[in-house]
C-alpha positions in Angstrom: -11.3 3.4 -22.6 -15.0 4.1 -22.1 -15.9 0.5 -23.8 -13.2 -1.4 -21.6 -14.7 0.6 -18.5 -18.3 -1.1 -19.5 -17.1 -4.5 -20.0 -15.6 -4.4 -15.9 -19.2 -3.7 -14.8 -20.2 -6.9 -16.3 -19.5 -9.9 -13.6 -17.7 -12.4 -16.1 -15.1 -9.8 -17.8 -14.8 -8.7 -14.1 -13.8 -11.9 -12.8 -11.3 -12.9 -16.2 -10.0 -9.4 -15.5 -8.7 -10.3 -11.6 -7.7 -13.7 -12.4 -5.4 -12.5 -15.1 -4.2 -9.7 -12.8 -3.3 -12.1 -9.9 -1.9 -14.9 -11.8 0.1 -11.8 -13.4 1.3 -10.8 -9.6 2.3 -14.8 -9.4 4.4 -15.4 -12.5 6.1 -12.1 -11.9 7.0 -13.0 -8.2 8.2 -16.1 -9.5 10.3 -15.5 -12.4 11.8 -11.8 -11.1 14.9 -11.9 -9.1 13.3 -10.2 -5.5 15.1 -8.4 -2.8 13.2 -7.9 0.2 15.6 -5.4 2.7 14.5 -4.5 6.4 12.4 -7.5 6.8 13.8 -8.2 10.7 12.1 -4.8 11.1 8.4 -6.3 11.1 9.9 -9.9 11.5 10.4 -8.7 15.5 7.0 -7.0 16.2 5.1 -9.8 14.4 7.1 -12.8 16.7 5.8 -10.4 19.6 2.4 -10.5 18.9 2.2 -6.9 17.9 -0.1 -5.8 14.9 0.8 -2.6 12.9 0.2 -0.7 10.0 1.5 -0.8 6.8 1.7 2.3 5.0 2.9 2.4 0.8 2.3 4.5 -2.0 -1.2 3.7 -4.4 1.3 3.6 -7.1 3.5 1.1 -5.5 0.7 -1.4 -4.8 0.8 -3.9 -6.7 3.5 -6.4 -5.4 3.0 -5.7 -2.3 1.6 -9.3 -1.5 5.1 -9.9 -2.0 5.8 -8.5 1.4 3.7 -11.0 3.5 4.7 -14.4 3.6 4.0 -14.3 7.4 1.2 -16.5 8.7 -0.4 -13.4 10.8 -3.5 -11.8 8.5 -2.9 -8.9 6.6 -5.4 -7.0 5.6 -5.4 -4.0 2.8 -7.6 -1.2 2.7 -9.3 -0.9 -0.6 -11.7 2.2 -2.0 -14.8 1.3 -2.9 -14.8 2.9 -6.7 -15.3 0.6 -9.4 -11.2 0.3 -9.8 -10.9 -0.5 -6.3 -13.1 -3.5 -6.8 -11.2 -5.1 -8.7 -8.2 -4.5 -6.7 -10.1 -6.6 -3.5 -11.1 -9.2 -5.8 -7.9 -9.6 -7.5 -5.5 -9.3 -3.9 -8.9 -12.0 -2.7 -7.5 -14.7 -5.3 -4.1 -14.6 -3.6 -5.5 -15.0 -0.4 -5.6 -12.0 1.4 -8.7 -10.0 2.6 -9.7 -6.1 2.0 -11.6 -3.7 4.2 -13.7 -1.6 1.9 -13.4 2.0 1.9 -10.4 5.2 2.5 -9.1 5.9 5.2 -7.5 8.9 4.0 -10.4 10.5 2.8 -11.9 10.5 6.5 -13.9 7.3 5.7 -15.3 6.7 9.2 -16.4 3.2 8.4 -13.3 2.2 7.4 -11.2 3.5 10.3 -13.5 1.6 12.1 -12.8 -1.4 10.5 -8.8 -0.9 10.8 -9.4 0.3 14.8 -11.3 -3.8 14.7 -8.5 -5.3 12.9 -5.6 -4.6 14.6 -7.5 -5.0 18.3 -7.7 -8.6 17.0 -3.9 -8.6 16.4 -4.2 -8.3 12.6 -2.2 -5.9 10.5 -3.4 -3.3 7.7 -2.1 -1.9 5.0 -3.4 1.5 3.8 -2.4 3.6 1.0 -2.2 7.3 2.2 -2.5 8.9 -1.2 -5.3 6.4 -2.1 -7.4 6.5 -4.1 -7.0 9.3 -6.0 -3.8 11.2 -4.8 -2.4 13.8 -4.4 0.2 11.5 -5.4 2.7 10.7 -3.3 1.1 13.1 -0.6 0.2 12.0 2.9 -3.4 12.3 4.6 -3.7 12.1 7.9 -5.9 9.3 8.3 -3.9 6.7 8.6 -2.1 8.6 11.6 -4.9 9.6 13.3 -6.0 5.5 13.2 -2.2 4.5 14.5 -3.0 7.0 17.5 -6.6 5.4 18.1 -5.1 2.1 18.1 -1.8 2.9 19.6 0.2 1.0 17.1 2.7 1.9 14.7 3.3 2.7 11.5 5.8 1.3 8.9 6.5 2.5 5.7 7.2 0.3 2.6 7.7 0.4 -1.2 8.9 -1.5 -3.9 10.6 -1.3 -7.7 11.3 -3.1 -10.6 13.4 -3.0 -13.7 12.1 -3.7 -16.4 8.9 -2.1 -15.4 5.9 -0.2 -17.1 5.0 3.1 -15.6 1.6 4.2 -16.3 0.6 7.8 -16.9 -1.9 7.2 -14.6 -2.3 10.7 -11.3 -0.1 7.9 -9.4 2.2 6.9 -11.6 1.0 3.2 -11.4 4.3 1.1 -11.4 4.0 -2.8 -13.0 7.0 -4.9 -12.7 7.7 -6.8 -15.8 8.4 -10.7 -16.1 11.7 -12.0 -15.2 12.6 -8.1 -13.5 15.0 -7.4 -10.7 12.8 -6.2 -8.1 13.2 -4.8 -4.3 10.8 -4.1 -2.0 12.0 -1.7 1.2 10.7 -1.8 4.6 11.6 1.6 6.4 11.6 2.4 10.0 8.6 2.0 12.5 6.8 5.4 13.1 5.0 5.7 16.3 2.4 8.2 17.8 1.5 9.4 21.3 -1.8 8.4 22.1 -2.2 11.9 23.2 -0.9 13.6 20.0 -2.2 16.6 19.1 -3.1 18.2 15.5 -0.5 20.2 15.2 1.6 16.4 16.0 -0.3 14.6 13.8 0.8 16.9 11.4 4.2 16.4 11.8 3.6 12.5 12.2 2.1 12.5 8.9 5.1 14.8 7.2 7.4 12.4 8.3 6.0 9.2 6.9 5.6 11.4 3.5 9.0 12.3 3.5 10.4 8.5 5.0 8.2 6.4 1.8 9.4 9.1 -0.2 12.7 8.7 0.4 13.0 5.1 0.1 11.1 5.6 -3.2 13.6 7.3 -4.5 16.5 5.5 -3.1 15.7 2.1 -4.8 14.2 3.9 -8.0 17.8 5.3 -8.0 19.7 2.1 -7.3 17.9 0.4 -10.5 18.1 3.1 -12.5 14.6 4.3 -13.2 13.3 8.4 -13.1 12.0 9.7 -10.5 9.2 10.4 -10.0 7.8 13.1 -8.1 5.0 13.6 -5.7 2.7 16.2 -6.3 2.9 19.7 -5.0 0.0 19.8 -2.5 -0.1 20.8 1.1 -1.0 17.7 4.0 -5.1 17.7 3.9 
């Protein structure tokens, strides 16, 4: 582990490593069998003109390019730890860009960044557990940006079987080649522009519990374990 970890700081190994990983993404889109449910959910807000955030689980990131065919940008928010690098590079090769940092870990530059995006009509996605858990655990970051911008939220997550689960603090989920996959959009979550903490508590409960949910209710339709979040109260 420690000699693959030196070979990513090195720019060539970098670069074979993302092009791998998003060619990977592009063979398994095209030779699984997708399912994309809820998709006239975002479909109305987007032929409206109105930008949002996308909120799914750091272990349920990788397909989530998957989601997007729309022409509107989509941008993800990516940490700006070594692993995270080569997440933005890789998701850069399929043609969509990154804004560098964590927005729930209180990153102030990076809320920043989202508040800019989505005043320019673009939409984010943002990991709330990112980037390094608890897994499956909400911050409140990406509520408190919704409230600043006064857009939405709307939760989404994917599985696949055959898939490899990693041991990994999220439970990092890779979709095999030629899998059956599905990827769930849940319903829009909005916030008072005058919400309060002990709201943006609540807010931030009930997008845990919604992603959670339809976690575990397409884990369950293909049959895989479930896996559970991490006992840790809302920081």
């Amino acid at each position: 582990m420690a000699l693959f970890k030196n070979m990513m700081r090195r720019p060539g190994p970098r670069a074979i490593a993302c092009w791998v990983a998003a060619n990977y993404i592009r063979f398994v889109k095209i030779t699984g069998r997708w399912r994309i449910d809820g998709t006239e959910i975002p479909q109305s807000y987007l032929d409206s003109g109105k930008p949002f955030l996308v909120a799914f689980w750091h272990g349920r990131l990788l397909m989530m390019s998957l989601a997007w065919p729309y022409p509107q940008t989509f941008k993800m928010v990516i940490s700006h730890h070594p692993d995270g690098e080569l997440i933005a590079r890789t998701i850069g090769i399929l043609g969509f860009d990154s804004i560098g940092g964590s927005s729930s870990r209180g990153g102030v530059g990076a809320v920043r960044s989202i508040l800019r995006s989505l005043k320019k009509g673009e939409c984010v996605g943002v990991t709330p557990d990112g980037p390094r858990g608890p897994r499956m655990k909400a911050a409140q970051g990406v509520v408190f940006a919704a409230r600043h911008a006064g857009v939405p939220i709307f939760p989404l997550s994917y599985t696949a079987r055959p898939c490899k689960i990693f041991s990994s603090w999220d439970r990092f989920l890779v979709p095999l080649p030629f899998c059956r996959g599905i990827m769930k959009w849940g319903k829009p979550i909005d916030i008072a522009d005058d919400a309060d903490d002990k709201e943006i508590i609540r807010i931030t409960v009930a997008l845990e519990d919604q992603l959670n949910e339809i976690t575990r209710q397409i884990d369950t339709e293909l049959g895989l374990p479930k896996i559970e979040p991490i006992a840790e109260t809302i920081s």
